[in-house]
N, C-alpha and C positions, 0 to 999 in steps of 0.2 A: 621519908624518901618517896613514900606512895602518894604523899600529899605532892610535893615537890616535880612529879612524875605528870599526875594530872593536871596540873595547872598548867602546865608545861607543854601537851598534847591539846587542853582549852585552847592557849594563846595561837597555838600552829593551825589550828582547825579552822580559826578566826581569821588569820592571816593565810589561809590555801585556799580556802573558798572564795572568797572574792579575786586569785589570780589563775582561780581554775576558769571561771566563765571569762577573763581577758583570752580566753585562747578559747571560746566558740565564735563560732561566723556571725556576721550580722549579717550577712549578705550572700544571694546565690544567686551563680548564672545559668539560664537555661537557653542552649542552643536550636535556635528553629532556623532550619529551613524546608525549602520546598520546590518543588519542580512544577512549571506551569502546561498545563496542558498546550503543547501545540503540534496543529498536525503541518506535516509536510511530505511531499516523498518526491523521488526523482526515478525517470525514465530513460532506460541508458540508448532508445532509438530515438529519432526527432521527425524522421520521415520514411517511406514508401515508395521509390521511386518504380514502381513497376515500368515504364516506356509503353513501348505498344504488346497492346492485348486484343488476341480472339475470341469472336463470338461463343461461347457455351464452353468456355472452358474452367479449370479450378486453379489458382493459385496462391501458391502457400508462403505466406511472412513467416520463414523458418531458419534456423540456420543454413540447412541446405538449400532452401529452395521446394523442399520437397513433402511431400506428409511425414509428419512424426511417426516413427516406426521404431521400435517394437509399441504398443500399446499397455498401458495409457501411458501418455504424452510425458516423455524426460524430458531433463534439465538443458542436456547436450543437444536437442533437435528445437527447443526455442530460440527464438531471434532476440527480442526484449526483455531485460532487468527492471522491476520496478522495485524500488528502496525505498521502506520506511525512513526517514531521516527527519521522524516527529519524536514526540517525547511519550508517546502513547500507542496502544496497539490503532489500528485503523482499518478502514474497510475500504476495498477500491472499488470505485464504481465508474462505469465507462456509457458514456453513449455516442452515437452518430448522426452525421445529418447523412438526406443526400444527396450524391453526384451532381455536384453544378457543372456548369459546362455553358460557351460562349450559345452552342447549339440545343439538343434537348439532351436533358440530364440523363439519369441513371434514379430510380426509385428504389429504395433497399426493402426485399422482403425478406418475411422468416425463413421461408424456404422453397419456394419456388423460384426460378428463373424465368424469364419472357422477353419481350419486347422493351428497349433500355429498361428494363428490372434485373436485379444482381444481389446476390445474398453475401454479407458480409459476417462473417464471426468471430469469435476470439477464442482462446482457449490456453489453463496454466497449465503448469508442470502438475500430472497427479489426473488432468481429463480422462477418462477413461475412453475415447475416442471423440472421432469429429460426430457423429451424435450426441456427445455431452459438453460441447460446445455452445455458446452464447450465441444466436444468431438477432440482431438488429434492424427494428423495422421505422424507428424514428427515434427521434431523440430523447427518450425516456432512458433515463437509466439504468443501466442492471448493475448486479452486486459480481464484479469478476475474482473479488477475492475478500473473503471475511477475514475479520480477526488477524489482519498484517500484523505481528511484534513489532514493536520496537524495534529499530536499526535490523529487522528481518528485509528480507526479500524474498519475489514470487516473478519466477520466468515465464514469458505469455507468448503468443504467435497468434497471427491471422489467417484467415481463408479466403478470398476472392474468389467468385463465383459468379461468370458473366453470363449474360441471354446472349438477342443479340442485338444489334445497333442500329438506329436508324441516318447516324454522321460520323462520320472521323475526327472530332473536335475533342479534344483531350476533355476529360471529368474531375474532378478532383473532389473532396471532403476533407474533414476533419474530425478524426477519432481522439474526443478528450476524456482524458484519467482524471476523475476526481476522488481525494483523499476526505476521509470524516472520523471521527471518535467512533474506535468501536463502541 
């Protein structure tokens, strides 16, 4: 019987092993994908219409109209949304030219006012007041916001700050936002 037992467990051993490896894989999938860096973002103002303005005076791209108050700078006293809508954190950087005008311009300084000179700045949610504001004296860029998240956002506002004039002939510029990889 012992005899009859073992030969019997030979023949099975013979016959499992070769239908135990029919049921390992010969094959495996591995899932890649990947997200490509791109930046983007979008600015929920397009323009400034200020109309007419007096000589030595300050005015605020705010939601009121008026200085951000309590300090430093809330979310509810900014005018403008800027949206991450890249696929990576980003840095905003902003610069200006300035004042054209059919007549004589407007020249932007840091911080002085004068004769057509006019100080321009910016400032997010979080400034600790209009001293720790961005002020713009040519078209170099500054950093108005590091390290934007992904599909984040950072609410911003301006200050106009006029000398005085030497024509009535409207001025105009262009404050542009540029997005980069943090």
């Amino acid at each position: 019987m012992k005899k009859i037992l073992f030969s019997l467990l030979g023949v099975l051993s013979i016959i499992l092993v070769p239908s135990a490896s029919a049921f390992a894989a010969t094959t495996a999938d591995v899932a890649v994908t990947a997200t490509p860096t791109f930046i983007a973002m979008t600015n929920s103002e397009a323009a400034w219409a200020m109309g007419v303005v007096a000589a030595s005076t300050s005015y605020w791209w705010t939601a009121a109209g008026t200085a951000p108050a309590p300090e430093p700078f809330e979310a509810d006293d900014m005018k403008s949304t800027i949206t991450n809508t890249g696929s990576v954190a980003e840095d905003i950087d902003m610069h200006v030219h300035n004042f054209t005008s059919a007549g004589v311009g407007w020249t932007l300084h840091a911080t002085v006012v004068g004769e057509n000179i006019v100080v321009l700045s910016a400032g997010v949610t979080g400034c600790t007041n209009e001293a720790g504001m961005l002020d713009f004296v040519d078209t170099t860029g500054q950093k108005l916001k590091d390290n934007l998240a992904a599909a984040g956002t950072i609410k911003w506002c301006m200050l106009l700050k006029t000398g005085t004039f030497t024509d009535g002939l409207e001025k105009s510029t262009t404050v542009t936002l540029t997005a980069s990889a943090h």
